[in-house]
N, C-alpha and C positions, 0 to 999 in steps of 0.2 A: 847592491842589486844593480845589475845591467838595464841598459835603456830598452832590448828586446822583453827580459825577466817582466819587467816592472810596466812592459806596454801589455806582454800574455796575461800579468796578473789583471790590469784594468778592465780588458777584456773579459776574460772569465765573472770578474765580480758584477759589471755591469749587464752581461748575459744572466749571469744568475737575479739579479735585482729584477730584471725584468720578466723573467719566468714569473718569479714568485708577486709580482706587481700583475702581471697579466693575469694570476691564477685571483689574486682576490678582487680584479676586475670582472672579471669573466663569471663567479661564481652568483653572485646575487641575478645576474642576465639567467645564469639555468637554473638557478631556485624559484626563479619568477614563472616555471612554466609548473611548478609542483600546485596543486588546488592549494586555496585559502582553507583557513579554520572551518569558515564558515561555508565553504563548498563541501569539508570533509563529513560536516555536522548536518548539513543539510542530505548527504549519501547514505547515512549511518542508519541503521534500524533502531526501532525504540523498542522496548519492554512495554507491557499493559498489566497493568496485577487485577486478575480476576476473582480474587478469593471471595470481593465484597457483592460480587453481583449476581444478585439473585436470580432465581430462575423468571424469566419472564420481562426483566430488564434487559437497559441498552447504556452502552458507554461509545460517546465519542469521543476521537481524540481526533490531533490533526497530526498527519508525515506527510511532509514534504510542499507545505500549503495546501494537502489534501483532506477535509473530513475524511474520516473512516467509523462507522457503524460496527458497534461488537455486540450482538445480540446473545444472552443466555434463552436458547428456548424451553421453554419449559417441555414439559408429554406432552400437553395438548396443544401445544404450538405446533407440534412434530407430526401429530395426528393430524391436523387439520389439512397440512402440506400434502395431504394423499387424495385428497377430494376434490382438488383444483386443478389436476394437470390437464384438461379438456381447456380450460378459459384461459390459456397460455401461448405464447406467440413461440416462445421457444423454450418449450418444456425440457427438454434432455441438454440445455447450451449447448448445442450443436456453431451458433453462433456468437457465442459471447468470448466475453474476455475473463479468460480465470486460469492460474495453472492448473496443472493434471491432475491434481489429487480431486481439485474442487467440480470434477467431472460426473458430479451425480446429482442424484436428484433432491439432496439437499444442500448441492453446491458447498462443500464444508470439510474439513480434514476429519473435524470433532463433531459429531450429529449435536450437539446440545450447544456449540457456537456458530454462529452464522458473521462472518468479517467479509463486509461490503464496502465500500467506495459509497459514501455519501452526496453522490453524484448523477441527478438526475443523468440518465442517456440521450435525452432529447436535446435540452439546450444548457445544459450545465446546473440546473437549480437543484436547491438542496431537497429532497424528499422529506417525510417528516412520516413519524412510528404511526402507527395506528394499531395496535395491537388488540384492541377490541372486537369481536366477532358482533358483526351485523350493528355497528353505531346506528343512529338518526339517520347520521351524516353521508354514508358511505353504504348504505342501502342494506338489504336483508341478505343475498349475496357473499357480502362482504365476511371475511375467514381467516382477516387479519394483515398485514402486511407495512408497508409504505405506499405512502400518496405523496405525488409531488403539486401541491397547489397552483403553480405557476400554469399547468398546462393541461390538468387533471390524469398525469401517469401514474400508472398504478403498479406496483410490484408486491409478490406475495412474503411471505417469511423466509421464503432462497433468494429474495432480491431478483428473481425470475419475472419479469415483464408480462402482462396482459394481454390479450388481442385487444384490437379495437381503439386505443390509446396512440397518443403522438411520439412517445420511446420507442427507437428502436430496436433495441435489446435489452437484456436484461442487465442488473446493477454490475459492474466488476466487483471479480473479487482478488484482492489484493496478492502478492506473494507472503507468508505467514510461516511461523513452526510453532511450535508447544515446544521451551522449552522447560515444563514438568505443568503437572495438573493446574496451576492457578496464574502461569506467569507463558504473558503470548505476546512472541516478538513478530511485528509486522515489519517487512522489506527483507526478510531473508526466505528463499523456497527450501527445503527441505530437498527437490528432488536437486537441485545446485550443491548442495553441501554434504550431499550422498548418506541421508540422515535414515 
């Protein structure tokens, strides 16, 4: 082999040595911009299996370090929700934060589930059930709902806010589907997934 032959061949291989040297430098630098496990896990929706929860109970779970509230209402939970819209700060969520399905007046896809954000409006604290009609506690009034102890807020069985109270709106309700009668994934909207 010639001294030009055998200078082109050096050439060439060290050109290529260093493509493929640069390529598996280079690649962990753009893999590093891809999410972690744990950023994917923390984006991901969860399942809730509804079969076990009877009418009239609550299941909390937590996505995404948030409580979330799953209420089965019963009839006369459903009932009561129609007696209250006068002691309400924003009865129709004209103000609140919910997607568009949840644009009624039982705030809900499913009339028989109510999925709230376990998250007071006022300063963050956690509400707690009350589902009793007229406690001790909670006066004669009282129709069932959420109280938040921290600051005495009151929200009804739609997580819809009270006059008169330091919330200023009513509870969010999360993005949600049904995907079949007992199994409800929260973090996915239905109206995004053309469901």
């Amino acid at each position: 082999m010639s001294k030009v032959g055998r200078r082109k061949f050096l050439s060439i291989a060290t050109s290529v040595t260093s493509v493929i040297g640069g390529a598996f430098a280079v690649t962990p630098f753009i893999l590093s911009f891809q999410p972690s496990k744990k950023a994917k896990a923390l984006g991901a929706s969860i399942k809730v299996d509804l079969s076990n929860l009877e009418p009239g109970s609550i299941i909390k779970v937590l996505y995404r370090g948030t409580p979330f509230y799953v209420v089965h209402r019963s009839d006369d939970m459903i009932t009561q929700l129609k007696t209250i819209n006068s002691d309400l700060r924003d009865p129709d969520s004209e103000l609140s934060i919910q997607p568009n399905f949840a644009k009624n007046e039982l705030r809900s896809m499913n009339p028989k589930y109510l999925v709230v954000e376990g998250v007071c409006t006022h300063l963050g604290c956690a509400p707690i059930e009350k589902f009793s009609i007229a406690p001790a506690d909670m006066g004669p009034d009282w129709r069932g709902g959420f109280y938040c102890p921290c600051h005495g807020s009151k929200f009804d069985l739609s997580g819809r806010v009270f006059s008169g109270v330091p919330a200023p709106s009513n509870l969010r309700v999360p993005a949600y589907r049904f995907e079949n009668e007992s199994i409800l994934v929260v973090g996915e909207n239905p109206e995004e997934l053309n469901v």
